[in-house]
N, C-alpha and C positions, 0 to 999 in steps of 0.2 A: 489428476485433478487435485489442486491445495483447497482444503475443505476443514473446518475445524474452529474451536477455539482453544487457544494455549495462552497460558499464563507464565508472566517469564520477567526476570528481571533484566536490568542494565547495571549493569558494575561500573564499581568506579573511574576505569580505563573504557568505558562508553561502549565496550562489549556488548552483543548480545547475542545470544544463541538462539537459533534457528530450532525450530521443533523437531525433534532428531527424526521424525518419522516424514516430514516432507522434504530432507534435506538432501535428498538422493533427484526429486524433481525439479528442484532451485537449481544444483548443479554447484561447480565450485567456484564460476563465478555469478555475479546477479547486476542489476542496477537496481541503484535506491533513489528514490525521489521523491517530493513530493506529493502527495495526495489531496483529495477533496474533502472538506468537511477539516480538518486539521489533520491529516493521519499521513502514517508515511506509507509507502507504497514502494515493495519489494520485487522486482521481474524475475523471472528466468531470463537469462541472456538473449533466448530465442524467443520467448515472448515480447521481449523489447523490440528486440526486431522488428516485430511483427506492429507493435503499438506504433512506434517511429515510422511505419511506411503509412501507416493510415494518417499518422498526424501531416505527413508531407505532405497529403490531397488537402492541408485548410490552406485556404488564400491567404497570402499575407498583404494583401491588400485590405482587409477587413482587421480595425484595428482589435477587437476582441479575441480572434486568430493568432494574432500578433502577440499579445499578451498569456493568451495560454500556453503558445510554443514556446515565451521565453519561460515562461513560469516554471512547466515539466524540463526545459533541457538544461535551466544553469540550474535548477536542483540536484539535477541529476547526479550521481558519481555510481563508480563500478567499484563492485565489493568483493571481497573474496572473502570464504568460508575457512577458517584459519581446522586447524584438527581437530578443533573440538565443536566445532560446524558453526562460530562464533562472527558475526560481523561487527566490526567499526560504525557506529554512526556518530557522523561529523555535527560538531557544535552547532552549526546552522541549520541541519533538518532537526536535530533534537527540539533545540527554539522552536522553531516552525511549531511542530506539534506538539510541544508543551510537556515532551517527556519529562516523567519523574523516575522513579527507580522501579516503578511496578507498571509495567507492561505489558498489555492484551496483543497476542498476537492471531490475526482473522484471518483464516483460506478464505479466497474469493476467485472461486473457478481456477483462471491462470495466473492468480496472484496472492501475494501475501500483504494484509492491511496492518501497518504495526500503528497501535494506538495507548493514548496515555490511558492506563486502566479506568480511572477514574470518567475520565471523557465517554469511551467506549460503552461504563454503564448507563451514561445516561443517555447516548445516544440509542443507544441500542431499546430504553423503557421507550423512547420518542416513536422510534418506527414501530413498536410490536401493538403503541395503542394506538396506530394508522395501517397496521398490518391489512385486516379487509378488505381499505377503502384503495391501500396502494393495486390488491388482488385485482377488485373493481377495476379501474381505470385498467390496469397492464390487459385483460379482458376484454374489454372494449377495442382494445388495440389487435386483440387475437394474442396476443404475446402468453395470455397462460390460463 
């Protein structure tokens, strides 16, 4: 399970290294793509998998369907972990997410959330003074 927060920069050759402690579960290769909220979003090879067969059940008759499939697959690019367990991200996810040189990087269950530090804190103050109320609701669902 990638679980955690790590702190980590991007180097001038757009480098970044992986938390040496999850980097045995990422594996040597990964897909990077896109994320929700601005963040980029790391898979395990087999976790994509798994993400991409769930995404094939949306209709692409429904143009919102249509728009998230393009959205996650031309972001998409496959990464490899170089020897020092370092990925590549490309000029157009960086954009995306508004990296700067200091970067949070977030285990999330089967994935890793890479976010511009700065963003990450303030998202992060948003959901803990709705923590509760998110409880509440997920609750009423049965979910926890």
């Amino acid at each position: 399970m990638l679980i955690g927060e790590y702190l980590h920069n991007i180097d001038a050759k757009k480098r970044l290294a992986v938390p040496a402690k999850l980097r045995k579960e990422i594996g040597e290769k990964a897909i990077l793509t896109r994320g929700l909220n601005n963040c980029l979003v790391l898979y395990p090879a087999t976790q994509w998998a798994k993400v991409s067969e769930r995404l094939e059940q949306l209709s692409t008759g429904q143009a919102d369907a249509r728009s998230f499939l393009r959205l996650q697959f031309s972001g998409a690019v496959e990464v490899e972990l170089d020897q020092l367990g370092r990925i590549l991200v490309p000029d157009y996810l960086k954009e995306y997410a508004g990296l700067a040189q200091k970067v949070t990087i977030v285990g999330v269950q089967n994935r890793l959330e890479i976010w511009d530090t700065e963003r990450w804190e303030n998202y992060k103050k948003e959901v803990e003074k709705k923590a509760d109320m998110i409880a509440e609701k997920l609750g009423e669902l049965g979910l926890y």
